[in-house]
N, C-alpha and C positions, 0 to 999 in steps of 0.2 A: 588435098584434104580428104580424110577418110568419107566413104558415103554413109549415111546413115542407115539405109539398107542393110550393105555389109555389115553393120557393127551390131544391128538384132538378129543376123545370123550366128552374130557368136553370143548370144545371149544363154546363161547356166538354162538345161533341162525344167522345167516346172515355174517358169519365169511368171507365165502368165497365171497360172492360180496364185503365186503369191501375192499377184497384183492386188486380189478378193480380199485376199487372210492380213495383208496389211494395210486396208482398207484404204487403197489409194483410189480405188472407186467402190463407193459407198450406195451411189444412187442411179439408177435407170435412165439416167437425163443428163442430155448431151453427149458427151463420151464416155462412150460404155465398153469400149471394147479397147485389152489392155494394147494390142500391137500398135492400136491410134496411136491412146496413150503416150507409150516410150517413143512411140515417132515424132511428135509435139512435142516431148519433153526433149529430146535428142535436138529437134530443131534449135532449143532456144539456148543450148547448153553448148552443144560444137558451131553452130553458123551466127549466135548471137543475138537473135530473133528478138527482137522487143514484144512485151506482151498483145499490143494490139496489134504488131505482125503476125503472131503467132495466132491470134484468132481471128483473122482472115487467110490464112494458110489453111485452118480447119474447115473453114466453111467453102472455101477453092476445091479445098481434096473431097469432100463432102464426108467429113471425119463427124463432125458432128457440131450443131452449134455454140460458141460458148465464149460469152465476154471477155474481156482480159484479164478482169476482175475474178471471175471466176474459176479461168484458166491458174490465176496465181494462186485462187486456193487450192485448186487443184494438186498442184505444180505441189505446192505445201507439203501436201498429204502422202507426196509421193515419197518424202524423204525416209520413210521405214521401209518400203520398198525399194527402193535406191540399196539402202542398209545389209537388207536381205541379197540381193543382187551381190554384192560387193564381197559376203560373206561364201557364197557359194564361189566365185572367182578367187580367191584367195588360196581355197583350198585345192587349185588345179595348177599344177608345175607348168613353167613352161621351159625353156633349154636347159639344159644341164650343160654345165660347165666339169670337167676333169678336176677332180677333187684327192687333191695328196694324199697319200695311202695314211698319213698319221694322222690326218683329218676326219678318218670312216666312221668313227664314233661320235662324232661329232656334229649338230646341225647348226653352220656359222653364219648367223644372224647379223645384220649391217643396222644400227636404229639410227636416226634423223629428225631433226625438226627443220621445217620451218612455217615461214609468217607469212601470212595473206592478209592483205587489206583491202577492208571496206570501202568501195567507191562512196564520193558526197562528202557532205559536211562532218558526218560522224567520226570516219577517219576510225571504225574500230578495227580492232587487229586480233585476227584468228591463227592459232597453232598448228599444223598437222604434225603430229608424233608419228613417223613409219618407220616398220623393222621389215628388213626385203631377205629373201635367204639370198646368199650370194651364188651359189653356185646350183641355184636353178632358178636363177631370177626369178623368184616365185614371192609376189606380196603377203606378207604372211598377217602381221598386224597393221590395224592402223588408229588412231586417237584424234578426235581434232576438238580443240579446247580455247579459252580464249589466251591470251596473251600472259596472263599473270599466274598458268601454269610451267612451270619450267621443265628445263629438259633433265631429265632423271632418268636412270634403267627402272625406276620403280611404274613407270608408265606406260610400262610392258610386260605381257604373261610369259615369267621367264621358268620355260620347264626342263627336268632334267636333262643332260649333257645338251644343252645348247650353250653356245660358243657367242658372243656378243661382242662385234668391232663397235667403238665408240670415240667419235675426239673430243676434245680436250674438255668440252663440257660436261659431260659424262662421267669424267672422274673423281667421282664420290665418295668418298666412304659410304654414307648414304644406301647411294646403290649400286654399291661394292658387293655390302653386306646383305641386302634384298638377293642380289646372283645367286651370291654363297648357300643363302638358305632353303632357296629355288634349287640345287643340286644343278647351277647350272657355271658357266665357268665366263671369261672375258678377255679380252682387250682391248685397252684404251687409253689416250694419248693423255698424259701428263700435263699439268703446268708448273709452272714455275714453286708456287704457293698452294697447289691441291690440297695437301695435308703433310705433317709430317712423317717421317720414315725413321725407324729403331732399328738397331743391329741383335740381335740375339741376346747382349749384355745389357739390353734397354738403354744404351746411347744414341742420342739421335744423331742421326746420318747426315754428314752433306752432301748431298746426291753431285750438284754440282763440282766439285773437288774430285769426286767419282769418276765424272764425266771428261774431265778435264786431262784426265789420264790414258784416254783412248787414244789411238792413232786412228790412221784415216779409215784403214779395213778392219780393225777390232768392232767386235759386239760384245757390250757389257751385258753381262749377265749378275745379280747383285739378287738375294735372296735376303730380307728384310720383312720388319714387322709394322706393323699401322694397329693404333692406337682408339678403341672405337667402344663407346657405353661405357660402364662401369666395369673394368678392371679385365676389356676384352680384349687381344692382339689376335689379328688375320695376320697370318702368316703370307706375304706377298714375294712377288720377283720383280724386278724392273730391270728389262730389257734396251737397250738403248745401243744408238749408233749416230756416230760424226757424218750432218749433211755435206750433200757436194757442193763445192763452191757455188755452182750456178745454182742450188737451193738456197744456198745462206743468201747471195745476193738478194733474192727475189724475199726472203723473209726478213731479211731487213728493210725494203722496198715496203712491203706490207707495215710492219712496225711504224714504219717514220710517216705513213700515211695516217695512220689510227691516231699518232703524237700529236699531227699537224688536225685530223678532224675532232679529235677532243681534248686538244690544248692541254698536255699532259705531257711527259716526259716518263717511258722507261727506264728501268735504272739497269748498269751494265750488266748485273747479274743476271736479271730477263733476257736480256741481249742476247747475251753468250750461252744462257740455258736454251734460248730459240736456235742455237746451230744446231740441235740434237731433236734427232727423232729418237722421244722417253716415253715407252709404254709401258704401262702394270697390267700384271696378269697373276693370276693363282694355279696357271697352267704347270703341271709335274716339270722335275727339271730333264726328265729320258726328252722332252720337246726341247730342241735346242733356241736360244736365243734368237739367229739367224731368222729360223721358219716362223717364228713367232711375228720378227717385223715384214718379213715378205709378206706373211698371211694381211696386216693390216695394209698393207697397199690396193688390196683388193676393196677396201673402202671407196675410194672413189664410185663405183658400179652405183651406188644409192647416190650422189652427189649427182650424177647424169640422170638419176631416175627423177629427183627433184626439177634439174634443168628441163627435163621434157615438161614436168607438167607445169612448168611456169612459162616457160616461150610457147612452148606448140601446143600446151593445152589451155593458155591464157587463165593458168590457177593464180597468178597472182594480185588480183585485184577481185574485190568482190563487188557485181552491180545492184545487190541486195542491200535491201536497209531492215526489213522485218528479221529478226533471228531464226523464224519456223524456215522462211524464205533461202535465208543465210546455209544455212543447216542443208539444206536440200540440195541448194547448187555447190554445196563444198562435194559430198557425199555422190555428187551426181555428176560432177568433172573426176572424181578417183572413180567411179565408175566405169566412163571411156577410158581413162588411162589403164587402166586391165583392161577391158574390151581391147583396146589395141595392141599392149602387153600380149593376150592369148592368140590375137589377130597374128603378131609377127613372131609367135612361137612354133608359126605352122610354116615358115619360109626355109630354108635351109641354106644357115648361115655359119659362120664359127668365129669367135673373138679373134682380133689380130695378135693380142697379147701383149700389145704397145699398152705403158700406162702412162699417161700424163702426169708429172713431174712435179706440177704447179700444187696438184695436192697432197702433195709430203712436205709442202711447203712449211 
């Protein structure tokens, strides 16, 4: 486990006057000095510390006196500061990955949610929305909201020629059209039932029928229209390609699991639309099909980013029950995870280029 020492070494330049400006110390009493601070707050956030450890740890260190009670409002106050921290790390790259010469125009955004739950009786359930750049592992946004926000591109600042990988849930019209108007562009994995798809003569398509006609090494390439407000067509492509057996396997494994936990039956149509990796884009057609689906396999990279901060950064349970509280330790676990982020972008390392399989699944 990281020290916490190390990790206020990589804390953003002017850390500590923001501590002032976002009044995470307001008063003269107790702990007044911000490096205490983050060092208490650090304790309770990466070793676990319960609040009345943590204010015997303060008065050990001779940091300064201060109840557990008070420590937690403290702790509270610190969440705009956390904030501010988080924002300045955002903004700093760390490895760059080799980015395909047709990509150079291009800044290719990965976005993600998931779901954190409240430790206790409450049992409430918190979102994180994040969009990571892929090829400079660099965190770029991030949202965390409760539960009954969904996951949409509209829950992202999407600016000119950015490039947005998204699955299946993401495929919106919705925030298809939010992209488009953001001069900003996508990819994103299809379902069965996302919306309908027109041919140029405004017949509607059947994608699958489409699909159906591939061999094993073809990529469908299909330029089609979608149907959106009053009397609007986005001119779309859908790129698609036949998985390999040992994906179909494993997505039909997946399917008959979901069948079996909500007593539900898919119908074949889903079935056989799940052999195929189907993604929409409004990407020119000079990008060939091909580069488009390689490009989203690079997805997976946010999928590890999330694993990290639920196994090794124990994000996925919250031990808060106050919301000010709640808020604080969300903001304050993504916090270390860039801390350690920037921490291991100074090692000198290089991806294998192996990608796991299970998520083209």
């Amino acid at each position: 486990m990281v020290s916490v020492a190390r990790l206020i070494k990589e804390m953003p330049e002017g850390y500590e006057k923001a501590c002032f400006e976002e009044k995470a110390i307001q008063r003269k009493r107790g702990i007044t000095n911000p490096d205490d601070l983050m060092m208490l707050s650090l304790f309770h956030l990466l070793n676990g510390c319960s609040l009345v450890e943590i204010s015997t740890i303060a008065s050990l260190a001779k940091l300064g006196e201060v109840s557990d009670v008070a420590f937690m409002k403290r702790f509270e106050n610190c969440n705009s500061w956390f904030k501010h921290i988080i924002s300045d790390l955002v903004t700093g790259g760390a490895i760059t990955y080799r980015k395909p010469e047709w990509l150079k125009n291009y800044r290719v955004i990965a976005v993600d949610a998931s779901d954190v739950t409240e430790k206790g009786r409450s049992g409430r359930v918190y979102r994180l929305h994040f969009a990571l750049d892929l090829f400079k592992m660099e965190s770029l946004q991030y949202k965390i909201t409760t539960q009954k926000e969904g996951e949409t591109l509209r829950n992202f600042k999407i600016e000119p020629n950015d490039l947005v990988i998204g699955d299946r849930i993401y495929g919106s019209l919705n925030g298809i059209d939010n992209c488009l108007n953001n001069s900003g562009n996508f990819i994103l994995r299809l379902r069965k039932n996302s919306f309908k798809l027109y041919n140029s003569d405004g017949k509607v398509i059947d994608l699958l029928e489409n699909l159906k006609l591939l061999s094993d090494d073809d990529a469908l390439n299909l330029n089609v229209f979608a149907a959106y407000g009053k009397n609007k067509k986005i001119p779309l492509r859908i790129c698609a390609k036949h998985k390999t057996t040992d994906a179909i396997a494993r997505t039909q494994k997946k399917l008959h699991r979901k069948e079996s936990r909500k007593q539900t039956k898919f119908s074949d149509d889903i079935k056989e639309f799940n052999e195929y990796i189907v993604l929409v884009t409004a990407l020119p057609d000079s990008i060939k099909a091909e580069q488009i689906l390689e490009l989203y396999r690079f997805r997976w990279q946010v999928e590890i980013y999330f694993k990290r901060l639920k196994t090794i950064m124990d994000f996925g349970e919250l031990p808060k029950r106050r919301p000010e509280s709640v808020m604080a330790w969300l903001n304050g676990k993504l916090m270390i995870a860039l801390l350690i982020e920037k921490m291991i972008s100074k090692t000198d390392f290089s991806p294998s280029g192996e990608w796991d399989a299970k998520y083209m699944a």
